[in-house]
N, C-alpha and C positions, 0 to 999 in steps of 0.2 A: 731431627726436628722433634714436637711435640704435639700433643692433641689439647688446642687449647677449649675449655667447657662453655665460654660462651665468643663467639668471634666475635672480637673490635676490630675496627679497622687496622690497627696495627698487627695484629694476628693474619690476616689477611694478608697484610704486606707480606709481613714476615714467610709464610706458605709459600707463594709465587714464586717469592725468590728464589727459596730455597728450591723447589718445583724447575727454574729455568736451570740454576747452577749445575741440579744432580744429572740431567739430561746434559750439560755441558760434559762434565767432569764424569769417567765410567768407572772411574775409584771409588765413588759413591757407594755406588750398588756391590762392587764386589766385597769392600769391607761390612755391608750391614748385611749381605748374602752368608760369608763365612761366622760373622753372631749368630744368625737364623739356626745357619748347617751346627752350629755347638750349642744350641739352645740357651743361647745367651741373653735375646731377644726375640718376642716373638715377630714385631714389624721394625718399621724404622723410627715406627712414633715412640718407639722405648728408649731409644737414646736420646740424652740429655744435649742439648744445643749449648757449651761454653760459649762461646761468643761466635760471631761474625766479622769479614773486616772488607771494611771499602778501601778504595786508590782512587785520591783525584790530584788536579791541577792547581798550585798554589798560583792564580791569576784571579784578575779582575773580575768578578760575578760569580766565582767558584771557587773551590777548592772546601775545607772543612765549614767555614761560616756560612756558605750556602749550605749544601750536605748535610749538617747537624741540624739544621729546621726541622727536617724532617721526623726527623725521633725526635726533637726538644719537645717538637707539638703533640705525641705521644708517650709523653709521662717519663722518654729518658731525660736523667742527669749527668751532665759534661761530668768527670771524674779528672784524674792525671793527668798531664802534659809530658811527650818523650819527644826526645831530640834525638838526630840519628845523623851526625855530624858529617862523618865521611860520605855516607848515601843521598845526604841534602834532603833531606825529610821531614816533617813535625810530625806530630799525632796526638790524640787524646782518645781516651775512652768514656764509655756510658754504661751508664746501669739504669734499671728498671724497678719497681719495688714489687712486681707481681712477680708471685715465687717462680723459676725455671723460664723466665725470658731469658736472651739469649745478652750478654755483653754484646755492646757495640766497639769495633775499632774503627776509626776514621784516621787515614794519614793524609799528608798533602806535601807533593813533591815542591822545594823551592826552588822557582824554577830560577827567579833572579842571581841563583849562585851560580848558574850552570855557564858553558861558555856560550858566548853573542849567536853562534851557525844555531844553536840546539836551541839558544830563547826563541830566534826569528824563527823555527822550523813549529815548536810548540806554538805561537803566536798565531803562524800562519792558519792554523786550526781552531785555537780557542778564540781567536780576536772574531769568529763567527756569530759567537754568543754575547749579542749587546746589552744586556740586563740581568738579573741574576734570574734564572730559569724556576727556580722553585719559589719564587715569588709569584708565579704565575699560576702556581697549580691550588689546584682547593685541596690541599692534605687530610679533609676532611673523608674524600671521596677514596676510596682504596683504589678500583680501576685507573686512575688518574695517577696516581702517584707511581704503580706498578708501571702503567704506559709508560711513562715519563723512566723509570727507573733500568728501562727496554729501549729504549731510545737514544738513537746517536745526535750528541750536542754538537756534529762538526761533520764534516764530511771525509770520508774514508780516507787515509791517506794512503801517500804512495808508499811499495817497495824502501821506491832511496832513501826516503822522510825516515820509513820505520828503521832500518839499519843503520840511518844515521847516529839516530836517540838511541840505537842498542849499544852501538861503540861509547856512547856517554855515562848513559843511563838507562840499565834494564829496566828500571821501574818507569821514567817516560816512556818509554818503545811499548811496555804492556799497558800504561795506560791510555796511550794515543791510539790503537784497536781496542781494546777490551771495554773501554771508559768507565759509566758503572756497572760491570757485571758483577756480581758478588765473586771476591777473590778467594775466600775458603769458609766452611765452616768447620767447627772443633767439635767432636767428641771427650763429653767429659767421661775419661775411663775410669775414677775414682768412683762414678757413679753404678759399675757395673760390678756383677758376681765377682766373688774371690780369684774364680780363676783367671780373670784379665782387667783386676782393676787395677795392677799398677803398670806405669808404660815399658817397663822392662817386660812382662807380660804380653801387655797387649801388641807391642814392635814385634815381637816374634810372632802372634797371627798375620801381621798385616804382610809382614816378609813371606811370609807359606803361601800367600794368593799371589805372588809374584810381582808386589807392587814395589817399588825402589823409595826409600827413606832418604829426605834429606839429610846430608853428613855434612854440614859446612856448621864446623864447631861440636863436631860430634852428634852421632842421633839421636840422643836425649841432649837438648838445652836446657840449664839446669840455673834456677835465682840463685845469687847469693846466700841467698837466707834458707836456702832447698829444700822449700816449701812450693815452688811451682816448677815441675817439669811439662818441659813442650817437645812433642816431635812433630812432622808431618809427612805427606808421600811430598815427591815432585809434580811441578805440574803436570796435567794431560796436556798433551798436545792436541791443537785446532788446526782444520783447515781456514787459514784464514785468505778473504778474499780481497785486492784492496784496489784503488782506482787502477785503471783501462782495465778491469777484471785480471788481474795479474794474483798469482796465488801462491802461497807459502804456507806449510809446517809452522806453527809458533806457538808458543808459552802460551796455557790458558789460565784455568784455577785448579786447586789441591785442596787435598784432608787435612787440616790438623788434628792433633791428639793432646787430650791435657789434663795431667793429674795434679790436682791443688789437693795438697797433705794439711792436715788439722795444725790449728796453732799451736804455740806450746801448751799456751794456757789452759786448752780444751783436751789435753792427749789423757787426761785420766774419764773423760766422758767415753760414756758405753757405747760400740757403736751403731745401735738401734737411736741414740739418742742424737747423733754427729747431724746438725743440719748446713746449708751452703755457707750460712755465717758465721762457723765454726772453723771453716777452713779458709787457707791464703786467699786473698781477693785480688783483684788489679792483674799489674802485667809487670815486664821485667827486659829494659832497654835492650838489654845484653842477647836475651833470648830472641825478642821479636826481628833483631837487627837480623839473626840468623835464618830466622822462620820467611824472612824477606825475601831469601836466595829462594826460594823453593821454585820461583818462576824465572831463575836466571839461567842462560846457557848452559853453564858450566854443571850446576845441576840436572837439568832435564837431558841435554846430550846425552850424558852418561846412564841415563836410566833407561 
């Protein structure tokens, strides 16, 4: 996170969130523990926040057009659109103009591709929500929107419901519990001391505190134009509790990691002089599609 000098209400948001996730997530603390232990950083407010990223329900009242109100009405701007064809997914990203806000990601699961059992089981939940829910909040009020942002739009589901949408779709099954939790946030490690600001680097601290690296497509995800590398941990695992209080083990949220290399343009600039808008911006299909597995069985079992 960061220490912003005058809090706005979006600073605020942003805090909380971060605040509930790191208490979800214990990767949190261990990675900005082992900066500390290498005098990397002295708190956690020293590392730089690359972005954030939400999961919702591409359905009636929700999904990103609801979702993005919320930051449109604090100064972010909708950027790209990604398609993630096989997973059934959209997404766009946000930026902000105040220096070290954090990118926004928003994806929205479609659910209309999915098959008829997995629409009517996701229905049977979101068809709860009769109006679009942030239409109702004063996004003015910071308390309000955190509330809102902590708060279940549906009611817990079952066991069968969640294992159903897992044999489907891992990304339904964690957003039908988790709903909006915040799903990761990034470390940008470009931004840190020589000794761990590239992620070949920094992966080998994270591996020494005994955290397990997503590999689906290798543990650095790497753009085309290889200018943006991304890794991250696997999910932690939650207790999760769901209706007649029935309880399961399941996929929560994870670290990412992400170094954005200088353009070409700017590779003869000093680098006391390199600032964010000197280096790769946006995101990278190919990568994010990967960075998605981080909360899937297949990944977390193994870690």
């Amino acid at each position: 996170m960061m220490i912003f000098k005058e809090k706005k209400t979006i600073h605020e948001i942003l805090i909380s969130l971060f605040e509930t996730y790191s208490r979800r997530v214990p990767d949190v603390k261990k990675i900005t523990n082992a900066l500390i232990n290498k005098n990397v950083i002295s708190n956690q407010f020293d590392i730089i926040n690359d972005h954030i990223a939400f999961r919702t329900m591409g359905v009636n009242h929700l999904g990103i057009k609801s979702f993005e109100k919320i930051f449109l009405h604090h100064g972010y701007e909708r950027r790209d659109f990604y398609s993630f064809e096989k997973k059934k997914l959209n997404a766009y990203w946000y930026s902000h103009q105040e220096i070290n806000m954090p990118r926004i990601f928003i994806s929205e699961l479609i659910v209309d591709e999915l098959s008829k059992k997995t629409q009517k089981i996701i229905h049977k939940y979101t068809n709860q929500v009769k109006s679009d829910p942030v239409d109702d909040i004063d996004l003015n009020d910071s308390k309000e929107v955190i509330r809102f942002l902590s708060s279940p739009l549906w009611n817990l589901p079952t066991i069968q419901d969640y294992e159903f949408l897992l044999s489907e779709s891992e990304y339904a099954s964690w957003v039908i519990y988790n709903r909006y939790y915040l799903n990761h946030y990034t470390i940008s490690v470009h931004e840190l001391n020589e000794s761990f600001n590239t992620l070949e680097k920094f992966n080998k601290l994270v591996v020494k505190t005994g955290i397990k690296l997503n590999d689906s497509g290798g543990v650095i995800k790497k753009s085309k134009d290889g200018l943006l590398l991304q890794s991250s941990s696997v999910a932690n695992k939650i207790k999760a509790i769901f209706a007649n209080n029935k309880k399961k083990l399941i996929s929560g949220s994870y670290v990412e990691f992400a170094e954005r290399r200088v353009l070409p343009e700017f590779k003869t600039l000093k680098k006391e002089l390199i600032k964010p808008k000197h280096r790769r911006d946006g995101f990278e299909t190919s990568n994010a599609d990967r960075i998605f597995e981080s909360t899937f069985t297949k990944q977390v079992d193994h870690s």
